[in-house]
C-alpha positions in Angstrom: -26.5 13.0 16.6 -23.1 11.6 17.1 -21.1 11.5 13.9 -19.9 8.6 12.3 -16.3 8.0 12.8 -13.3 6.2 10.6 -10.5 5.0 12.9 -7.3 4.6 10.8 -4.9 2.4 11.8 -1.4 2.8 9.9 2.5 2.5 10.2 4.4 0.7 9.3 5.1 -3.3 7.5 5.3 -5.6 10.4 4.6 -3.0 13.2 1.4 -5.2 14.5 -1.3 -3.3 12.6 -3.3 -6.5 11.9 -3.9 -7.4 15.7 -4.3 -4.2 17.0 -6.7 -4.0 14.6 -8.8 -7.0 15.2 -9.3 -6.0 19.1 -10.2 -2.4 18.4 -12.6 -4.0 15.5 -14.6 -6.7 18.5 -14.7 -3.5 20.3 -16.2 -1.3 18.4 -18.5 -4.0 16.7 -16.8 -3.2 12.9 -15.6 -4.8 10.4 -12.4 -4.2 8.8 -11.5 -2.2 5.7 -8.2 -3.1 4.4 -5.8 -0.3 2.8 -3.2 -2.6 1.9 -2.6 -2.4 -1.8 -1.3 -6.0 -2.1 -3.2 -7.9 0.4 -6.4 -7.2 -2.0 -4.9 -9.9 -4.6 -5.4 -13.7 -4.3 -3.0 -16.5 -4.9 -0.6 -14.4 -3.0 -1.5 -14.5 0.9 1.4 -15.6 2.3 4.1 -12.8 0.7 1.6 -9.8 1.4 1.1 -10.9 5.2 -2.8 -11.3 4.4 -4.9 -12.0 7.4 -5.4 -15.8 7.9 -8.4 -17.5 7.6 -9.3 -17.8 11.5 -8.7 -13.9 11.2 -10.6 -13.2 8.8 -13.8 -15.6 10.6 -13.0 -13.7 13.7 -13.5 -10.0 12.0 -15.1 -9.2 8.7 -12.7 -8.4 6.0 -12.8 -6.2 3.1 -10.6 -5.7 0.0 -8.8 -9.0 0.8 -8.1 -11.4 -1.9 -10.5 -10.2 -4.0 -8.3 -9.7 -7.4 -7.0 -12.2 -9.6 -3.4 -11.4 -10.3 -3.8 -9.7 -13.7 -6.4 -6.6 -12.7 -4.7 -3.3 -12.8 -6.0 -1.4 -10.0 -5.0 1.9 -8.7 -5.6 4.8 -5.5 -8.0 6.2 -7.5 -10.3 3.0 -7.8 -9.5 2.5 -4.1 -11.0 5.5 -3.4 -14.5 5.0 -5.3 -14.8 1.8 -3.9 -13.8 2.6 -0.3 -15.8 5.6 0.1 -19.0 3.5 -1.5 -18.3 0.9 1.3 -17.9 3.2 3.9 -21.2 4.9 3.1 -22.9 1.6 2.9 -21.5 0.6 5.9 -22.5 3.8 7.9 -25.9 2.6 7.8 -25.5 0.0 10.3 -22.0 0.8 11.8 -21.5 4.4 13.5 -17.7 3.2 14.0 -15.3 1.6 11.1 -12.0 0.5 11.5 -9.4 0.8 8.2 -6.0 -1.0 8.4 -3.0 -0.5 6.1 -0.2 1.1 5.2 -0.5 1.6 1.7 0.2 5.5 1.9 -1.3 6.2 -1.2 -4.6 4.3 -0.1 -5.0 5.8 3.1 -4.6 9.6 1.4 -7.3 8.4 -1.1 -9.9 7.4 1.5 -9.0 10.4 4.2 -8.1 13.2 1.3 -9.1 12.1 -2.2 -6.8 12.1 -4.9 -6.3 13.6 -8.4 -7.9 11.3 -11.4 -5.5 10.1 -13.9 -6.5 10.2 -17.3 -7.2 7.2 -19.7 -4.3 6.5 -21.4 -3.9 5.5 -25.1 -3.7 1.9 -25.4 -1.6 2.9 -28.8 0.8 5.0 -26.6 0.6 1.8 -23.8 2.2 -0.5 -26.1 4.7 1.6 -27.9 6.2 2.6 -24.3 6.2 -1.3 -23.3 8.3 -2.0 -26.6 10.6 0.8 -26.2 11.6 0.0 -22.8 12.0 -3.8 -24.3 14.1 -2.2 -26.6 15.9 0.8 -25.8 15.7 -0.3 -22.0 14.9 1.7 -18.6 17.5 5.1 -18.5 16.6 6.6 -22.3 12.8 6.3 -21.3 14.4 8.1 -17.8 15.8 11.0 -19.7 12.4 11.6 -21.6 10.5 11.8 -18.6 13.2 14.2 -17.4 12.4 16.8 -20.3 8.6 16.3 -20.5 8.4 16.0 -16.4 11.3 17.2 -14.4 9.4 18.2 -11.3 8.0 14.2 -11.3 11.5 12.9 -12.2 13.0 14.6 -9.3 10.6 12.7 -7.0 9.8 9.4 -8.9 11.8 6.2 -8.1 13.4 6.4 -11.6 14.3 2.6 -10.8 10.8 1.7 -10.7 10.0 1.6 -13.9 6.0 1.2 -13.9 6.3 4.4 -12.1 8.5 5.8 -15.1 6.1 4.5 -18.0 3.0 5.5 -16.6 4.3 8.8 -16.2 5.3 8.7 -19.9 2.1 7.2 -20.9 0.0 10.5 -19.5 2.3 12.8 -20.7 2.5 11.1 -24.1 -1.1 11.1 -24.2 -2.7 14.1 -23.0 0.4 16.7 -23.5 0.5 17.8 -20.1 2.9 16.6 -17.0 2.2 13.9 -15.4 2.9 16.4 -12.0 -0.3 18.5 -13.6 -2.4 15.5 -12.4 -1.4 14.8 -8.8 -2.0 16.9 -5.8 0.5 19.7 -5.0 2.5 18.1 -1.7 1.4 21.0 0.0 -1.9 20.2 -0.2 -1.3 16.2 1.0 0.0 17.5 4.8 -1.0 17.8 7.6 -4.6 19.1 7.6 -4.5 19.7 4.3 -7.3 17.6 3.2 -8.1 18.6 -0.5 -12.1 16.5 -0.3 -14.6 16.6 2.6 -15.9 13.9 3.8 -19.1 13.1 5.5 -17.5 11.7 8.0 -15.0 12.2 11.3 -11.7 10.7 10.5 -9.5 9.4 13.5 -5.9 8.4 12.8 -3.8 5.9 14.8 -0.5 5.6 13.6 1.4 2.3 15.4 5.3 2.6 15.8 8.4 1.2 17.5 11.9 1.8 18.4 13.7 0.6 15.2 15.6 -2.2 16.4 12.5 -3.6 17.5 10.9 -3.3 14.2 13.5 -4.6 12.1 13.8 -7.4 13.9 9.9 -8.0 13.6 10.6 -7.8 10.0 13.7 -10.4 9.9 11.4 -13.1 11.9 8.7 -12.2 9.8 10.3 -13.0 6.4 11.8 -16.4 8.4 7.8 -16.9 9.4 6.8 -16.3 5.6 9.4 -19.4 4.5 8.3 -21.4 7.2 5.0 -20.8 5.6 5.3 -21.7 2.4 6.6 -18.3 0.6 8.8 -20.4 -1.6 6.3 -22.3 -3.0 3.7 -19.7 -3.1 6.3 -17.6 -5.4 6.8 -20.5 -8.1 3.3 -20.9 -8.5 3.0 -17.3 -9.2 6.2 -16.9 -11.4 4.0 -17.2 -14.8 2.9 -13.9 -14.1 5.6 -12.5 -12.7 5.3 -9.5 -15.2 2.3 -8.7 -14.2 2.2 -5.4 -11.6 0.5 -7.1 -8.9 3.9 -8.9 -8.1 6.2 -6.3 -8.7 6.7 -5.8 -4.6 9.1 -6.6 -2.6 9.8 -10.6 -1.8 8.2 -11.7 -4.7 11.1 -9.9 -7.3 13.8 -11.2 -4.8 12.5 -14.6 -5.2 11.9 -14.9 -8.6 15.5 -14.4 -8.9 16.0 -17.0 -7.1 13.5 -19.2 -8.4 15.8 -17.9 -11.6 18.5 -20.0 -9.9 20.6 -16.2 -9.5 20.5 -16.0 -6.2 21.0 -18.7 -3.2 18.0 -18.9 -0.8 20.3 -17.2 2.1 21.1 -14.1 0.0 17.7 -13.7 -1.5 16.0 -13.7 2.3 19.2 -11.3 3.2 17.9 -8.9 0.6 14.0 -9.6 1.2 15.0 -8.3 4.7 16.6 -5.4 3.9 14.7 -4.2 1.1 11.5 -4.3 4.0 13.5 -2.4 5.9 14.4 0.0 3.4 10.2 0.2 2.4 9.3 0.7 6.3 11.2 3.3 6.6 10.1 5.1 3.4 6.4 4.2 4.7 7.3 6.2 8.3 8.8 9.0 6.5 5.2 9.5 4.5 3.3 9.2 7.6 5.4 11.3 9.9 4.8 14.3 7.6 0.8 13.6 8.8 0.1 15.9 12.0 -3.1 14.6 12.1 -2.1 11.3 13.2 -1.6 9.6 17.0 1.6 7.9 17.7 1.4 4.9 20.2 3.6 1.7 20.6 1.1 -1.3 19.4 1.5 -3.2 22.7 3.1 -1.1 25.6 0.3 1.8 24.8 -2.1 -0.8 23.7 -4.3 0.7 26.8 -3.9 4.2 25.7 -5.0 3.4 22.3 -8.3 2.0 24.0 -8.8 5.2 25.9 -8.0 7.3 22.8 -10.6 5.3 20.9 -13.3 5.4 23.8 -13.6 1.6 24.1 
C-alpha cells in the first residue's frame, strides 16, 4: 500500500507560497492545512496576507480565521491539532498539502516539539507588573542569570519571548532551554517524533531583489486594501499577542499619530524584509527540504510532486 504523504510547502513571506499551493492542492485533490501562525486569527485578514474568500471556495482551508483575537495559542497546540487533522484527513486523502512559513509550526507538525509547562497564573501577573514597572532590560538581566544559554538566542527585544521564559523558569525552577529541543536535534534529519506518515518538503525561493520587491508591492497592495483601516479596528487589542507582528506594531504607532503613513510603510517594508530573511536562515539549515523558484520551476515542482 502506498503511504500517505504530507507535501510541505514553505519559504519565505511573500515568496508565492499561497498559489503554488492552490494548484498543487486541485492536483492532488487536497485541501489545505495552513502553518501560518497569524493567518489562523480573524478580524485580521488583510495584515496576515490570509487567503481571500474566492481562495478559500476554490481550495478547502484549515486553521484560517478561526481565533478571536484574544486566544493564546502556541506550537505545541499546533501540533495536537494538526496531527489530529491530518490523521482524520488520511482517511479520505492519501496526499495533503501544508502551507506556511511559520518555522516553529512546520517543526511541530514534521518533528514534534518539547511541551511547555503550565505556568503560574500568580507568577503570570507579577512578571506583567514588573515589566510595567521596572520595564524590559532588568527583566533581561534575570533571564540572563536563570537562562544564559536562552538569552544568548532569544530576541531579548521581544519581550513576550523574554517573560515567558521568565514565567517557566519562575515557576518550575528549571531553564526555560531545559524544555525546548537541543538545536541539534531540530536539523536536518533530525526528526525527534515519528510520524505515521511520508513527509515531503518544498521549500519556494527567489533571488533577493526579486523578493524584496514582492514584499514592497505587497505592503502597497495591503493599503490599497484596506490595512489602515483594518489596524484601527483592531487597536483596542493591540496588547494582545495575536497583534504583536510585524505591520500591525508599525501601524499602531501611527494610528498613535508618531509616525507619518510614508515612514511607517518604509519601516513595515523593511522590518518584512528583515523577518524573510530570518525565516530563510531557519529553513536553509533544513537538508530535507527541495529548493525551487515558485514560477520559473513551477514545472519541476509538478514533476517532483508526481502530478
Amino acid at each position: 500500500m502506498t503511504q500517505n504523504t504530507l507535501y510541505v510547502l514553505t519559504g519565505p513571506t511573500a515568496v508565492g507560497k499561497t498559489a503554488v499551493a492552490l494548484e498543487l492542492a486541485e492536483r492532488l485533490g487536497s485541501p489545505i492545512i495552513s502553518a501560518d501562525s497569524r493567518q489562523m486569527f480573524r478580524d485580521i485578514p488583510i495584515g496576515t496576507a490570509a487567503p481571500t474568500p474566492e481562495e478559500q471556495r476554490r481550495v478547502k482551508h484549515y486553521f484560517v480565521g478561526t481565533l478571536s483575537l484574544d486566544v493564546q495559542y502556541s506550537a505545541a497546540r499546533y501540533e495536537t491539532e494538526a496531527l489530529a487533522l491530518l490523521e482524520s484527513l488520511f482517511q479520505t486523502h492519501q496526499h495533503l498539502v501544508l502551507s506556511g512559513g511559520s518555522m516553529l509550526y512546520i517543526d511541530a507538525v514534521c518533528k514534534g516539539i518539547d511541551r511547555m509547562p503550565d505556568v503560574d497564573p500568580e507568577v503570570r501577573q507579577r512578571l506583567k507588573e514588573r515589566l510595567e514597572t521596572e520595564g524590559l532590560q532588568v527583566l533581561v538581566d534575570e533571564l540572563r542569570v536563570r537562562d544564559p544559554e536562552y538569552a544568548a538566542r532569544c530576541d531579548l527585544k521581544n519581550h513576550v519571548r523574554v517573560v515567558h521564559a521568565l514565567e517557566v523558569c519562575l515557576t518550575t525552577g528549571r531553564t526555560f532551554t531545559s524544555f525546548r529541543q537541543r538545536e541539534q536535534e531540530t536539523e536536518g534529519n533530525g526528526a525527534r517524533k515519528e510520524r505515521s506518515f511520508r513527509i515531503v518538503k518544498i521549500g519556494l525561493n527567489r533571488e533577493r531583489a526579486e523578493l524584496f520587491d514582492r514584499i514592497n508591492r505587497r505592503v502597497d497592495l495591503m493599503v490599497e486594501q484596506g490595512f489602515v483601516e483594518e489596524a484601527r479596528r483592531v487597536i483596542p487589542y493591540r496588547h494582545l499577542n495575536s497583534l504583536n507582528t510585524v505591520g500591525y506594531k508599525e501601524m499602531f504607532r501611527h494610528l498613535d499619530g508618531e509616525w507619518d503613513l510614508p515612514f511607517t510603510l518604509d519601516r513595515i517594508r523593511k522590518n518584512t524584509r528583515v523577518y524573510a530573511k530570518k525565516q530563510l536562515t531557519w529553513f536553509l539549515r533544513d537538508d530535507t527540504i527541495r529548493w525551487f523558484h515558485p514560477t520559473a520551476q513551477f514545472d519541476d515542482i509538478l514533476r517532483y510532486v508526481g502530478v
